[in-house]
C-alpha positions as CSV (number, residue, x, y, z in Angstrom):
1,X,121.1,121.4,108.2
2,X,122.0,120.8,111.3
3,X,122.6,123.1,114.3
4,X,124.4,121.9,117.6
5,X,123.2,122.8,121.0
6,X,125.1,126.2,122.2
7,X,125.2,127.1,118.5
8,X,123.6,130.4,117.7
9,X,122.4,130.5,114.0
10,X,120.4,133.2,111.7
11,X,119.7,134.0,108.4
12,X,117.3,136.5,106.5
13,X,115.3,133.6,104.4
14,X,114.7,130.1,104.9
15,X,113.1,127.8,102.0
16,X,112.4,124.3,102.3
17,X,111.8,122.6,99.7
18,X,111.0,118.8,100.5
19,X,109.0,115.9,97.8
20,X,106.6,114.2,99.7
21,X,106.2,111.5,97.0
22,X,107.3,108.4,99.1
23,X,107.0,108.0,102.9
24,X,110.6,107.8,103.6
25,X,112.9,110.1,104.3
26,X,114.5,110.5,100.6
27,X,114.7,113.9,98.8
28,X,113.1,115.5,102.1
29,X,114.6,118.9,103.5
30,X,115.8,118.8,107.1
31,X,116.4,121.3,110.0
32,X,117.7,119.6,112.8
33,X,117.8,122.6,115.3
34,X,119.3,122.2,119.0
35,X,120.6,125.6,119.0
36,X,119.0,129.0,118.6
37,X,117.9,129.4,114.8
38,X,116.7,133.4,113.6
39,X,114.8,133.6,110.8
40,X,113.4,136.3,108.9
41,X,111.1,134.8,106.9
42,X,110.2,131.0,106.4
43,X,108.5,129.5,103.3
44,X,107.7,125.8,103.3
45,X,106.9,124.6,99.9
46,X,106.1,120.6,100.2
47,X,105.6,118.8,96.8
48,X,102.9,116.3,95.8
49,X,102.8,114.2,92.8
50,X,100.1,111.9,91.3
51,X,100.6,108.0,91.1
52,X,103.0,106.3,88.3
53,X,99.6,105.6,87.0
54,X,98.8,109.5,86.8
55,X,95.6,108.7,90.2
56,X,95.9,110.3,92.7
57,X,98.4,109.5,95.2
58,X,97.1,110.1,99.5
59,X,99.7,111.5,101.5
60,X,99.4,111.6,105.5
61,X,100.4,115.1,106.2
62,X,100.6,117.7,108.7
63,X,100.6,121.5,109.3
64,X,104.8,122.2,108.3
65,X,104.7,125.9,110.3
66,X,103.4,127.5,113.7
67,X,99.8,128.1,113.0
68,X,99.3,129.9,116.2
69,X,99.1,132.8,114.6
70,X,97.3,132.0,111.2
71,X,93.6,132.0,110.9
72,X,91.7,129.0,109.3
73,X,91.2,131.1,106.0
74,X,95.0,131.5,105.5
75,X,96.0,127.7,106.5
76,X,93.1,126.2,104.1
77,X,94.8,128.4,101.4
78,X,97.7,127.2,101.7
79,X,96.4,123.9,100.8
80,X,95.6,125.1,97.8
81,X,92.8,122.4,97.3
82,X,91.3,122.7,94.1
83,X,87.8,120.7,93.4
84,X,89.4,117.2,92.4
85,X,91.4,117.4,95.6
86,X,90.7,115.9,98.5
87,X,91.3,116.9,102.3
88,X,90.2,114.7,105.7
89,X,90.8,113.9,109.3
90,X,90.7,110.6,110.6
91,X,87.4,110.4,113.0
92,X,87.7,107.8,115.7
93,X,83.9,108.5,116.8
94,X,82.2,107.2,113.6
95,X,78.5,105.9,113.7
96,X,76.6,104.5,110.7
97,X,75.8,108.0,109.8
98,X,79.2,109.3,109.5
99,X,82.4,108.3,108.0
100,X,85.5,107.3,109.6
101,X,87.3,110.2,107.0
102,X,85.9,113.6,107.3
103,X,86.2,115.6,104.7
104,X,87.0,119.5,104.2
105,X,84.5,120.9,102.8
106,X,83.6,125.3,102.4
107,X,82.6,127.1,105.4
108,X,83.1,123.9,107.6
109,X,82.3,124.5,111.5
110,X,84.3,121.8,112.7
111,X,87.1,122.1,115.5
112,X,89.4,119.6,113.9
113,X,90.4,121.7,110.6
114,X,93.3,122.6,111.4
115,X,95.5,121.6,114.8
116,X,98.9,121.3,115.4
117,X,98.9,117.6,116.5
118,X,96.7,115.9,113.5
119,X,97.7,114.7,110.4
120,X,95.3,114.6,107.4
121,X,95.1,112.4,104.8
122,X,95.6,115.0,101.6
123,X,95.1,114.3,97.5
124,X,96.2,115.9,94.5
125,X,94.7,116.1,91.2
126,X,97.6,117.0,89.6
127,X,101.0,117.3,90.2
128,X,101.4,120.4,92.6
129,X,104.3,121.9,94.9
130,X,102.5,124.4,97.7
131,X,103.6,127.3,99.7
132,X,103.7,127.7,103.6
133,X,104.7,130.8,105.1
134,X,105.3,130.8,108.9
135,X,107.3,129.9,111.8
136,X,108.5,126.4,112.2
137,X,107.5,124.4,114.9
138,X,110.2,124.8,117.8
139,X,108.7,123.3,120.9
140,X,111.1,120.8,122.4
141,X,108.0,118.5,123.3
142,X,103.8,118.2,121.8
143,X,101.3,116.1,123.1
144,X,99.6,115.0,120.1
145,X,97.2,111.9,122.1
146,X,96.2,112.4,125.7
147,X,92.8,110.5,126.8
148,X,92.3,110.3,123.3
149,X,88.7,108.6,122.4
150,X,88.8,104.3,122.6
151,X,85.2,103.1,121.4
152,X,86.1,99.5,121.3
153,X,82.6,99.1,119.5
154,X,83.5,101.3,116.6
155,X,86.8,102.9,115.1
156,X,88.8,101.3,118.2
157,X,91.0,104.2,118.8
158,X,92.3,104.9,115.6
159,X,93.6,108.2,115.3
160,X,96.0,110.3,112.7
161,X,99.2,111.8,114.3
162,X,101.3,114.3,113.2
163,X,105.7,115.2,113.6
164,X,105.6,119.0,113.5
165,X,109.2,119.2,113.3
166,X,111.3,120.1,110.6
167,X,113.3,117.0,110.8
168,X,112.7,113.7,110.8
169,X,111.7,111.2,113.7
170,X,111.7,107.7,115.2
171,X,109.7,105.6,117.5
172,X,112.7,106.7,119.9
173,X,111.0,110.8,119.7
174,X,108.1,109.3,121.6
175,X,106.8,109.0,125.1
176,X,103.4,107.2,125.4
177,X,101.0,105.0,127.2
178,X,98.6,102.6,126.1
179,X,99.6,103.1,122.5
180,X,99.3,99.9,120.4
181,X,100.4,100.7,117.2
182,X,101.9,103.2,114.5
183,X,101.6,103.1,110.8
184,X,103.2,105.3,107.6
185,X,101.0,105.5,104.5
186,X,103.5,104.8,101.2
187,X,102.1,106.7,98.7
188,X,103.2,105.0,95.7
189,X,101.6,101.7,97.2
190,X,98.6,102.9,98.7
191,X,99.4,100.4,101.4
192,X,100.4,101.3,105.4
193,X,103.1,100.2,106.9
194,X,103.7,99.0,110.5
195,X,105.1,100.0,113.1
196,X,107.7,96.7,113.4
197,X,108.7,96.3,116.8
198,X,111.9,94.2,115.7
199,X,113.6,97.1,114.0
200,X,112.1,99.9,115.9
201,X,114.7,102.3,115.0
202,X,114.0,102.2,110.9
203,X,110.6,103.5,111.7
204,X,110.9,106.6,110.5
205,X,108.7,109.7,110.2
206,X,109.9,112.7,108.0
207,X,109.4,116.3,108.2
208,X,105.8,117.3,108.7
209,X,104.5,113.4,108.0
210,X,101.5,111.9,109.4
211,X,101.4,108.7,111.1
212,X,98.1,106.3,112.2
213,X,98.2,105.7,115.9
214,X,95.9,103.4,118.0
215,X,95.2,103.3,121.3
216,X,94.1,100.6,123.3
217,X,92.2,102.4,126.4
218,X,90.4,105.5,127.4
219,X,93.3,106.0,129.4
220,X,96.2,107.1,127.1
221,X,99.2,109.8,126.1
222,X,101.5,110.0,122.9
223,X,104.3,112.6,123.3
224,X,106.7,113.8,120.5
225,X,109.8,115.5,121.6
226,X,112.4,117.1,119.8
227,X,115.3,115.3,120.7
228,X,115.3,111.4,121.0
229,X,114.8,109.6,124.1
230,X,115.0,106.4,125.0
231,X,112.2,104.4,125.6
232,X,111.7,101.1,127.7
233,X,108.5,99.8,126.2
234,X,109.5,96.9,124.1
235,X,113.1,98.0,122.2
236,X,114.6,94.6,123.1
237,X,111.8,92.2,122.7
238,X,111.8,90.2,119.6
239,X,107.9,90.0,118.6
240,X,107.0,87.4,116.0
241,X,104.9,88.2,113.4
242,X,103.4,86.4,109.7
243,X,104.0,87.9,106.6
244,X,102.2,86.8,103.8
245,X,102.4,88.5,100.1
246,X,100.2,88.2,97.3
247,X,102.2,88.8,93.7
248,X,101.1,89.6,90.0
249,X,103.6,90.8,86.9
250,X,101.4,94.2,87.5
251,X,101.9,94.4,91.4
252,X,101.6,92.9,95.0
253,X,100.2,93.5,98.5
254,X,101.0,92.3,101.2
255,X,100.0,91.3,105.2
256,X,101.7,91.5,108.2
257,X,100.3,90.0,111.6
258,X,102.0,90.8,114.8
259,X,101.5,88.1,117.8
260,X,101.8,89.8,121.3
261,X,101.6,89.2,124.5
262,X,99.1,91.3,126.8
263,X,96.7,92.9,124.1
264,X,92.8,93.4,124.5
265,X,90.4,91.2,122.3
266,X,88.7,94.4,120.3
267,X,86.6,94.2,117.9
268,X,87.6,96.0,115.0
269,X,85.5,97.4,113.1
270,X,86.7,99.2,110.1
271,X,89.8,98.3,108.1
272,X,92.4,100.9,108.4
273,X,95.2,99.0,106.8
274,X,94.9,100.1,103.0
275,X,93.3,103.4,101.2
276,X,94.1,102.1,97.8
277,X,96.2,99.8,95.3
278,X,97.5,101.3,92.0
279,X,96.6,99.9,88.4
280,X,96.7,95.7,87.9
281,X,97.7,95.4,91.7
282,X,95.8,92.6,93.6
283,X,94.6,93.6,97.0
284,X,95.0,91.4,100.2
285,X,93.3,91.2,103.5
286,X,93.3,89.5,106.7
287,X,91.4,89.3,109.6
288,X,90.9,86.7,112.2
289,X,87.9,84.1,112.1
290,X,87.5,83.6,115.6
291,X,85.7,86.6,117.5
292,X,86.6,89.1,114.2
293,X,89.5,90.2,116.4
294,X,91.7,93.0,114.9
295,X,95.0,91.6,113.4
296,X,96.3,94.2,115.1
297,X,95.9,93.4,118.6
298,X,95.9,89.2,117.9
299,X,96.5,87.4,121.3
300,X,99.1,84.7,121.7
301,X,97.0,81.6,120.8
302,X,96.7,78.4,123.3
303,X,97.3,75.8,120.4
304,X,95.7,77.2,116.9
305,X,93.8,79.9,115.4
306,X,92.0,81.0,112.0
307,X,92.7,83.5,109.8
308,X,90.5,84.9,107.4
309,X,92.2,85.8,104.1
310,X,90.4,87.6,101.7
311,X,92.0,88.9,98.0
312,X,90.8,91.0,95.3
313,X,92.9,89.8,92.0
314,X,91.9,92.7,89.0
315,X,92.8,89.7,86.6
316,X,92.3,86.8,84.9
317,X,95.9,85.6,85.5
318,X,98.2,83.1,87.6
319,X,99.1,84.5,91.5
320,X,101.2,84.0,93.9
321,X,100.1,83.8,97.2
322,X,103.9,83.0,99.6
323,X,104.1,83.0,103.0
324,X,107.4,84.6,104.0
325,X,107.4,84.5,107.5
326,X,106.0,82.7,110.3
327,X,106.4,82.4,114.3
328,X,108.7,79.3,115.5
329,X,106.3,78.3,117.5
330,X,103.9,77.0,114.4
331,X,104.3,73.3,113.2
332,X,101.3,73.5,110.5
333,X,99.9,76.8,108.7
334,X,96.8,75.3,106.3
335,X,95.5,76.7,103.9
336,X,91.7,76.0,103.2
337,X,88.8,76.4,100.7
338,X,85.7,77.9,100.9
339,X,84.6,74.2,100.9
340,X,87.1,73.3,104.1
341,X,89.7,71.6,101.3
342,X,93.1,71.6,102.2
343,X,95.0,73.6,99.8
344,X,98.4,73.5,101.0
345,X,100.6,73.5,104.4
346,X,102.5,76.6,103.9
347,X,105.2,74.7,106.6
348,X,106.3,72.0,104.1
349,X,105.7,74.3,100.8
350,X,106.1,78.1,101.2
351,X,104.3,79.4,97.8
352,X,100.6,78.4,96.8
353,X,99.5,79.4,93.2
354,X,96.5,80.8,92.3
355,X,94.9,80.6,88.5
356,X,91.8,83.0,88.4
357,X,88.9,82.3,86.3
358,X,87.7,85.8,86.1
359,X,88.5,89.8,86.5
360,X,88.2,90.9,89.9
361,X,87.6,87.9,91.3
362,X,87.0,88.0,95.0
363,X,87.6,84.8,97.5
364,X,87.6,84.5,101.0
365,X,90.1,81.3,102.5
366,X,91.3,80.4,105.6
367,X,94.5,80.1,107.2
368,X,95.0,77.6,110.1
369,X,97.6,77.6,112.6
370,X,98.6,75.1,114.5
371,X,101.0,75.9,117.9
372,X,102.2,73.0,120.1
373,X,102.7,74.2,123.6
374,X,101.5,71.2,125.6
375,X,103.7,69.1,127.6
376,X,104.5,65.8,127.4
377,X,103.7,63.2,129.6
378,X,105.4,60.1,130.9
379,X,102.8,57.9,131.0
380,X,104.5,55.3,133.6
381,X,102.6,51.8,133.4
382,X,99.6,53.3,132.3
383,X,97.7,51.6,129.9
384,X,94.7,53.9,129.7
385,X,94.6,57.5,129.3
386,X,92.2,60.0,127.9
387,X,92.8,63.9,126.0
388,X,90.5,66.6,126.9
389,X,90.5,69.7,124.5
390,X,89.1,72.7,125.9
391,X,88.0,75.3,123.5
392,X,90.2,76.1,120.8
């Protein structure tokens, strides 16, 4: 439904019904109101279903009414949590005596159940469609981040975002500072899903969704606002990234690794990139050798850098392991043994197969890649010359 600005539109009741099943915008109800909507009564009744595997299935989520006026007691009820479900915030101020995911738990004194501006990470049992009774959200603008915490030496400014609008939004809704980058959870995958700064306008966030944000300072604002603006930072700058997939009959993962220009060298601490993977599916992961910087925030590279990759396959079964994209700037990406073998150049052959010897076997290998950037010399009459490396 959509109502145009100067349009004045009411009605007595207002369901929504909306599957929250998948990340994208399918099968999800939408308001789109830039006029004056008058409601009666609004019910809100989001849907939740397990896995195709019958596990459960995490959702980033967010409060889909107006809860200035509800008391803790009625919005935790309208979670309708039973014991086998699960509720949590993402905590950026973890120690080694806490968890990164707080969970709800009865009679819980803690400040961030529930706000208007965090998602929460939310999973069912069993199957189950919930009721929200309220006003919607009709705020033309929310600050959701501002100063939000940056401990470089532990979470590294993760934090778990919210749209509180009735209708879906793009990286265009946004005003920010500092902000590094946004992911979606899918929840038939278990697997997040970047921000990609090539195709910013097919990032998409539905109706009440939660989204992962990070920040890269102390210093820092994210701002939804109703209506889409247009932002400067980055629209119409190609970044190059690697994608790398991992592949089974039963499933994949994948990894994608963004190199920018103009990012800090965190250390990241906590991997924030996958909650789960469903049934036979192999699980991937990558992080980079040198320093253990986040892939996140990887530096352009002077002429080559390592990559850790890591993969979990649940069989004893052949793999594929295919790199499917890879910055222009890279004349050799090789592939490496625990026992510094070279398995393959992924330049010259794309795909590298993988036969393993046991269930759930676990390896660690590494990826090199190797940038040219160095010019080239006439050497006039000399005879004698000498190349320095320095570092890397």
């Amino acid at each position: 439904i959509n109502i145009p600005q100067n349009v004045v539109a009411e009605c007595g009741n207002l369901v929504i019904h909306s599957d929250y099943s998948s990340c994208d915008t399918i099968n999800k109800a939408e308001i789109i109101n830039n006029g004056s909507l008058s409601v009666g009564k609004t019910i809100v009744k989001p849907y939740f279903s397990t896995s195709i595997f019958g596990d459960k299935a995490y959702n980033l989520f967010g409060l889909p009414i107006n809860i200035s006026n509800k008391t803790k007691e009625e919005i935790f009820n309208s979670f309708s949590l039973s014991n086998e479900d699960e509720l949590y915030y993402l905590n950026e101020n973890f120690s080694s005596n806490t968890s990164a995911w707080i969970p709800y738990s009865e009679n819980i004194e803690d400040s961030n159940f529930f706000k208007q501006n965090l998602g929460y990470l939310v999973a069912y049992s069993q199957s189950k469609e919930l009721l929200w009774q309220g006003d919607l959200f009709l705020e033309n603008e929310l600050e959701l981040l501002n100063n939000a915490s940056y401990t470089s030496n532990l979470g590294n400014g993760y934090h778990l975002s919210v749209n509180p609008y009735s209708h879906s939004v793009n990286y265009g809704n946004f005003s920010m500072n500092n902000i590094s980058g946004m992911w979606l959870l899918n929840p038939k995958t278990g697997q997040y899903i970047p921000y990609n700064p090539n195709e910013s306008s097919k990032f998409i966030i539905p109706p009440f969704g939660g989204f992962i944000t990070k920040v890269e300072s102390n210093e820092n604002f994210l701002k939804i606002h109703n209506q889409a603006i247009y932002n400067q930072e980055g629209n119409n700058h190609y970044i190059e990234k690697l994608h790398l997939t991992f592949k089974y009959e039963g499933g994949e993962d994948e990894v994608e690794v963004y190199f920018r220009e103009n990012v800090t060298e965190s250390i990241d601490e906590y991997d924030v990139y996958k909650v789960f993977s469903f049934g036979s599916a192999p699980d991937l992961y990558c992080n980079v050798a040198q320093n253990e910087l986040s892939i996140v925030s990887l530096p352009l590279w002077q002429d080559s850098v390592s990559l850790s990759l890591s993969y979990i396959a649940k069989n004893q079964s052949n793999y594929e392991l295919k790199l499917n994209s890879i910055p222009t700037t890279v004349l050799r990406a090789e592939l490496y043994d625990s026992n510094n073998e070279l398995l393959v150049d992924f330049v010259e052959d794309s795909t590298y197969y993988i036969q393993t010897q046991s269930e759930n076997e676990e390896k660690t290998l590494t990826l090199k890649l190797y940038s040219f950037d160095l010019d080239i010399l006439e050497l006039n009459n000399s005879s004698n010359f000498k190349v320095i490396q320095n570092g890397n």
